[in-house]
C-alpha positions in Angstrom: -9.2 20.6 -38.2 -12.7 21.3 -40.4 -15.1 24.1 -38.9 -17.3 21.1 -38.1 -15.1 19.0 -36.1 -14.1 22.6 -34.0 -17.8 23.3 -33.4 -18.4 19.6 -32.2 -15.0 19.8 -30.0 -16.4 23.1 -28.6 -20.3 21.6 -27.7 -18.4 18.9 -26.2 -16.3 20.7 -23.6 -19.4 22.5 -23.0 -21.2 19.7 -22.1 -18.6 18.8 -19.9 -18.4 22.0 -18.3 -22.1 21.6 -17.1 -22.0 17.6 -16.6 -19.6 18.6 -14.1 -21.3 21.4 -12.5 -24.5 19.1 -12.1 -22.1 16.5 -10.7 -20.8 19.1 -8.0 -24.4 20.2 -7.1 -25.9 16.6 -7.4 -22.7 15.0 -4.9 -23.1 17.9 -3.0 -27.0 17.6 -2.5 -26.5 14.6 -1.3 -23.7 15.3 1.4 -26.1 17.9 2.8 -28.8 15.3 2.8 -26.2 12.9 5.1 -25.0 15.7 7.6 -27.1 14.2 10.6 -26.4 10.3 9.7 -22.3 11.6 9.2 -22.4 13.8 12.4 -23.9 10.4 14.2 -21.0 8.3 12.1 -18.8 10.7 14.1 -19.8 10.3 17.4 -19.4 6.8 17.1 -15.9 7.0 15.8 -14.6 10.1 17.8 -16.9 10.2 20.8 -19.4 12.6 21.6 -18.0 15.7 19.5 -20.8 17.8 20.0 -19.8 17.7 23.6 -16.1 17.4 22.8 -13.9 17.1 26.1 -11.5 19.5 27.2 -8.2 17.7 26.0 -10.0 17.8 22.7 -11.1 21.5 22.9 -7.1 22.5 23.8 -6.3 20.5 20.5 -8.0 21.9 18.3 -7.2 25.6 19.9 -3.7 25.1 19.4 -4.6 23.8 16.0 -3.3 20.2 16.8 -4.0 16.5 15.8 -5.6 14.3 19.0 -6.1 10.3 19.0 -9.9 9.7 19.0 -12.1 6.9 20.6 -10.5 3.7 18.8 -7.1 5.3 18.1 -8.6 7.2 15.2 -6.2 10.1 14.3 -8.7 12.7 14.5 -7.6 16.8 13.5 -9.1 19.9 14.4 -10.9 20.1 10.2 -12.9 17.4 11.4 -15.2 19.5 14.1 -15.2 22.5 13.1 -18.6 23.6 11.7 -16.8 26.0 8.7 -18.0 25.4 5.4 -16.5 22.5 3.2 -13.7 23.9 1.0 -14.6 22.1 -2.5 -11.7 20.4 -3.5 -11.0 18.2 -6.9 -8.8 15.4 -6.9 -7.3 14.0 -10.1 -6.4 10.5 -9.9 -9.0 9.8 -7.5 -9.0 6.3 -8.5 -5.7 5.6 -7.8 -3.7 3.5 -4.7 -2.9 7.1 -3.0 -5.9 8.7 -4.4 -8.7 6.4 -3.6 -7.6 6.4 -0.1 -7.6 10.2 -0.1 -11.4 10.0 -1.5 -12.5 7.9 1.6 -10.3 9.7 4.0 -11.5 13.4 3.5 -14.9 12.9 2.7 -16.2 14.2 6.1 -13.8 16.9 5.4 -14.6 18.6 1.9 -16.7 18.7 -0.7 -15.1 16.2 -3.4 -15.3 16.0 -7.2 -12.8 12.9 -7.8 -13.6 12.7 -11.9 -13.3 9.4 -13.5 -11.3 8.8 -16.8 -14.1 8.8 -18.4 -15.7 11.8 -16.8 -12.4 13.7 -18.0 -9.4 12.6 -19.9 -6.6 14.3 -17.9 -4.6 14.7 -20.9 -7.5 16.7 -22.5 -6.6 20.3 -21.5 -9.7 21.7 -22.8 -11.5 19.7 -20.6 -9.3 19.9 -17.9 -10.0 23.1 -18.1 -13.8 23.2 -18.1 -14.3 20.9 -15.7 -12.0 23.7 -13.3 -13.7 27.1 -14.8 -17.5 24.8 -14.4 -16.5 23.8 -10.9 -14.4 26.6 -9.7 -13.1 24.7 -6.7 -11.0 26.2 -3.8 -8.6 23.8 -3.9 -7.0 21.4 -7.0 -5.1 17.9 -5.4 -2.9 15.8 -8.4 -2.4 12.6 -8.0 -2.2 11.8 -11.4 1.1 10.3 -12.7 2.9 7.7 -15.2 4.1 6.1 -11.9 5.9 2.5 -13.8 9.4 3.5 -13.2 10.8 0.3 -15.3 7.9 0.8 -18.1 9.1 4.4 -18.7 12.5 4.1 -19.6 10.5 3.2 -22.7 10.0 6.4 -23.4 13.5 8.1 -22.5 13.8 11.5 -23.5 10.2 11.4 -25.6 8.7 14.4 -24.7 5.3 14.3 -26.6 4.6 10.5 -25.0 2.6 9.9 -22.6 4.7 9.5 -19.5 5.8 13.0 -20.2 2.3 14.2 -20.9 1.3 13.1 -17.3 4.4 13.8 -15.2 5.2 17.4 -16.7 2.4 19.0 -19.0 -0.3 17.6 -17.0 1.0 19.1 -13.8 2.3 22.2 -15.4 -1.2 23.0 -17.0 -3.3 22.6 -13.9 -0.8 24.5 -12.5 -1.6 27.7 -14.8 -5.4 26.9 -14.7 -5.6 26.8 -10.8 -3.7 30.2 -10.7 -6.4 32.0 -13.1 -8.9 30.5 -11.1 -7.2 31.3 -7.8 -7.5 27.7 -6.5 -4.6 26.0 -4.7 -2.9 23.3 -5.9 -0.8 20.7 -4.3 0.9 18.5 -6.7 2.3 15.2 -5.8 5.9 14.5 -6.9 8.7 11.7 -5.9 12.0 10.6 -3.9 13.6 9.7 -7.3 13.6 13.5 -8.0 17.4 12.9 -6.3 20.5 10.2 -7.9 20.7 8.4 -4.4 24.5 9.2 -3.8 23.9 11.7 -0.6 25.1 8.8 2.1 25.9 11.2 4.7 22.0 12.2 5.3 18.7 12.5 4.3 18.0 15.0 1.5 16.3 18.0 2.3 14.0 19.7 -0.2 16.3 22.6 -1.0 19.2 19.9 -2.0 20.2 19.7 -6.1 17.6 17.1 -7.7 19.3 14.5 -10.0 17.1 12.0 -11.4 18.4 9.0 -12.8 15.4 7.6 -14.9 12.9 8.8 -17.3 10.0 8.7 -14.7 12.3 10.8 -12.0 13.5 13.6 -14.7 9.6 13.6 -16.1 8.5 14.4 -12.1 11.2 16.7 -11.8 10.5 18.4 -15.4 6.3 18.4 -13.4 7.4 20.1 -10.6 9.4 23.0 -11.9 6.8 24.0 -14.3 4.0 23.7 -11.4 6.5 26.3 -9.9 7.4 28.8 -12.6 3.3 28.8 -13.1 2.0 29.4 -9.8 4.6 30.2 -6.9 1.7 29.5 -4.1 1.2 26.2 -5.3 2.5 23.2 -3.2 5.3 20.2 -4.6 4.6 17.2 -2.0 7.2 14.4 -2.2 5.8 11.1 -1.2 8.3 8.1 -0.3 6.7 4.8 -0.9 3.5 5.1 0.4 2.6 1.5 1.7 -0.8 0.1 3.0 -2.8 -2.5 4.3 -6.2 -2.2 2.3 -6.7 -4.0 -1.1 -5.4 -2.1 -4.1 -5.1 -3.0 -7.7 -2.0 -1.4 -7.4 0.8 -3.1 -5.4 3.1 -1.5 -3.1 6.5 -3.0 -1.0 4.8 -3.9 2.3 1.7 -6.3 0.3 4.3 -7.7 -1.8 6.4 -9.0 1.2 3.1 -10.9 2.9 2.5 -12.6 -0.5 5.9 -14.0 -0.8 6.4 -15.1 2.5 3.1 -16.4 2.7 3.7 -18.2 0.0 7.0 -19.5 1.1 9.4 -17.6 -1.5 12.1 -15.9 -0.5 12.5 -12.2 -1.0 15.7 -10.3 -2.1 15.9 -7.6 0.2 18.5 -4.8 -0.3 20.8 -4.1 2.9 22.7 -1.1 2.5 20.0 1.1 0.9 18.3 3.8 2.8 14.5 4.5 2.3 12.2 6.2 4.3 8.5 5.0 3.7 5.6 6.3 4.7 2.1 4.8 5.9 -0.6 5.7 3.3 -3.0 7.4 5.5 0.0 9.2 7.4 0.5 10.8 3.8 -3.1 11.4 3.5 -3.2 13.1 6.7 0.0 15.1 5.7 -1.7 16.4 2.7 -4.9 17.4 4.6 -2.4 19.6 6.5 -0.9 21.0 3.8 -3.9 22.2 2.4 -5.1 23.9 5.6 -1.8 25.3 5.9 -2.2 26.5 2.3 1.8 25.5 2.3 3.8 27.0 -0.9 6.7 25.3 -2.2 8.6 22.1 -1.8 7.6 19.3 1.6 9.2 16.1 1.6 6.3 13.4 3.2 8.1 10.4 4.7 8.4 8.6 8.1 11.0 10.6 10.3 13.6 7.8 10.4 15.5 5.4 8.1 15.4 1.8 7.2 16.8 -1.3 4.9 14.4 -2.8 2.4 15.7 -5.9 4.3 14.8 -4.9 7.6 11.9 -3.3 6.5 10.8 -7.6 4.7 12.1 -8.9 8.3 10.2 -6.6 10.3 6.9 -7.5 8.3 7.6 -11.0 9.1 8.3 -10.6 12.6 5.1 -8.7 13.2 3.3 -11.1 11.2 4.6 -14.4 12.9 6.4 -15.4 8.8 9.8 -16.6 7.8 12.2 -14.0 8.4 14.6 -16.3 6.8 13.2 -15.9 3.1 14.8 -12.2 3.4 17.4 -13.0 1.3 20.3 -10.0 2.4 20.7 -8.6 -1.1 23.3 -5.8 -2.1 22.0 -2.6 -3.9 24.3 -3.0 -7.0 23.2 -7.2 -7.5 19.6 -5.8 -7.0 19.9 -2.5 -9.4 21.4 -5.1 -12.1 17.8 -6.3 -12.6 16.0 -3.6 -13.7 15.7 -1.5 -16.0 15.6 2.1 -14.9 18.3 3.1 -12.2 16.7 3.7 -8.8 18.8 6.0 -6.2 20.8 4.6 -3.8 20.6 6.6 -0.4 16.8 6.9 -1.5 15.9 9.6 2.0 13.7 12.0 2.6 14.6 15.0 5.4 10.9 15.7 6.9 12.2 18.3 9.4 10.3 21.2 7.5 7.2 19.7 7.2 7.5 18.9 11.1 8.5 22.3 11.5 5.8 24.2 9.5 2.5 21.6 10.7 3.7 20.0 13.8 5.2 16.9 14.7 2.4 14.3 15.5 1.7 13.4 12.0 4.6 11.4 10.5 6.2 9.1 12.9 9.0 6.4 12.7 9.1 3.9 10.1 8.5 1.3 13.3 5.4 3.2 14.5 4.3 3.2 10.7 4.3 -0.5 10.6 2.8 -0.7 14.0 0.0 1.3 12.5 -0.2 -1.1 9.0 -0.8 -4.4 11.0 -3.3 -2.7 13.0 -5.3 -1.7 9.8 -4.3 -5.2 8.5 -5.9 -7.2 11.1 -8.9 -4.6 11.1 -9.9 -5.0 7.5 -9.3 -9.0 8.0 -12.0 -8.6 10.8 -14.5 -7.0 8.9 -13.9 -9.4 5.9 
């Protein structure tokens, strides 16, 4: 590279460094400038919090999560009068990010840079956006998440699939460590091959990955480790919910096709454990109040069938259960191309053991909670 093209490179990542520092002080201008209409938002939602009952004061002594006015899942961060921690989000944009962005808003001060704000695969300016904003705490969300699209890139480690499941995490791993920021880093279920029958797999159990995207995750979350031991590894099981999305996820695809009268393979002797998005949201608020290290599986605390799972979407949603076509694993695995595991579990015992069991709940509560937000955003439509 010619001296020129350096010295542009460098006045770039400068510029970027202080577009994001006026960013942070710009967004958080204006959040001070809402406090009063937020802290009236929040009366309406919650109740009278200024005034908080007593039920509500033991909660959030003990450091526990209470149901709000409405049924609104309501934790202890959400009246206390500390000071917002400022926290960045990379892949703000995304189906688990977005809802992250809206969810902890109240919560924290948020930078959620855009692709074109920062390329993530840019370390320079990865990293001058983080030494310009110095945030307390660094959330990636980022990820080549096409499972089928990256066995395209098997074993390619300069692609891009790579870049964003392993460097990417691995880098802001090292920079939040210099910086002294925490870092939770979002990894994956198909860290494991599937063949554990006997139960649920437990974050200290032997990863095997059986496609390109799993080993890439799994590469991602060792280096996130070896860089900076206080950082967090959060595995995320199908996160499924019932607001729009560009992206897709299990649950939306099951009203479409039985909505539209086609039937639906569903899979009968695999075992998943999904996880309502904003359960997984919460879990990650949590995690960062806990300042967690290490590995924490995030799924519901029980078991289902992909078949059950299509038949109790119906059910709940007065649709054919008869379209769930019962489908075996092997007949389903057949048809695409990267291997997915079998006995695809996640253990969440730690998790409810280190933040307290009233966040995740049973895959049946979880679906309670979906059509509830289902026929809420239909409402408001």
């Amino acid at each position: 590279m010619g001296p020129d093209r350096r010295l542009a490179g460098e006045e770039a990542r400068e510029q970027l460094g202080k577009a994001a520092e006026h960013q942070w002080r710009e967004r958080s201008g204006q959040q001070r400038g809402q406090d009063q209409d937020q802290q009236e938002d929040q009366a309406t939602h919650f109740g009278d919090l200024t005034r908080p009952d007593e039920e509500l004061l033991r909660a959030c002594r003990a450091n526990k999560e209470v149901v709000g006015v409405g049924g609104v899942r309501v934790c202890c961060g959400e009246v206390s009068s500390h000071k917002r921690e400022k926290v960045v989000v990379f892949g703000g944009s995304g189906f688990v990010g977005s809802r992250a962005v809206e969810l902890w808003g109240a919560d924290f001060e948020l930078l959620a840079p855009t692709h074109a704000e920062v390329d993530v695969l840019d370390s320079d300016g990865v990293a001058a956006l983080l030494n310009a904003a110095r945030p307390d705490v660094v959330v990636n969300l980022a990820a080549g998440a096409h499972v089928d699209a990256a066995e395209a890139e098997r074993g390619d480690r300069n692609g891009r699939v790579y870049a964003l499941n392993a460097k990417l995490p691995g880098r802001l791993a090292e920079l939040c460590r210099e910086i002294n920021a925490y870092l939770v880093h979002v990894s994956t279920d198909y860290v494991f091959d599937g063949r554990q029958a006997a139960r649920a797999y437990r974050e200290d159990d032997p990863p095997n990955p059986l496609s390109w995207y799993g080993e890439s995750k799994l590469a991602g979350e060792r280096l996130v480790q070896e860089a900076h031991p206080g950082a967090c590894v959060a595995r995320i099981e199908m996160p499924f919910s019932g607001r729009a999305h560009a992206r897709t996820d299990f649950a939306r695809i099951c009203v479409g096709r039985l909505e539209a009268g086609e039937p639906i393979a569903g899979v009968t002797d695999q075992r998943i454990t999904p996880v309502f998005l904003d359960d997984a949201i919460h879990a990650l608020h949590q995690l960062i109040a806990h300042r967690y290290p290490g590995l924490m599986h995030v799924a519901a605390t029980d078991w289902t069938t992909p078949y059950e799972y299509a038949r109790s979407i119906a059910r709940r949603l007065g649709l054919d259960a008869g379209l769930v076509q019962p489908t075996p694993f092997e007949a389903f695995s057949a048809t695409r191309p990267a291997q997915r595991p079998k006995y695809s579990w996640l253990d969440v015992t730690r998790f409810t053991n280190q933040v307290g069991p009233s966040i995740l709940r049973t895959f049946e509560a979880e679906l309670d909670a979906w059509v509830a937000q289902i026929s809420s955003t239909v409402s408001r439509v």
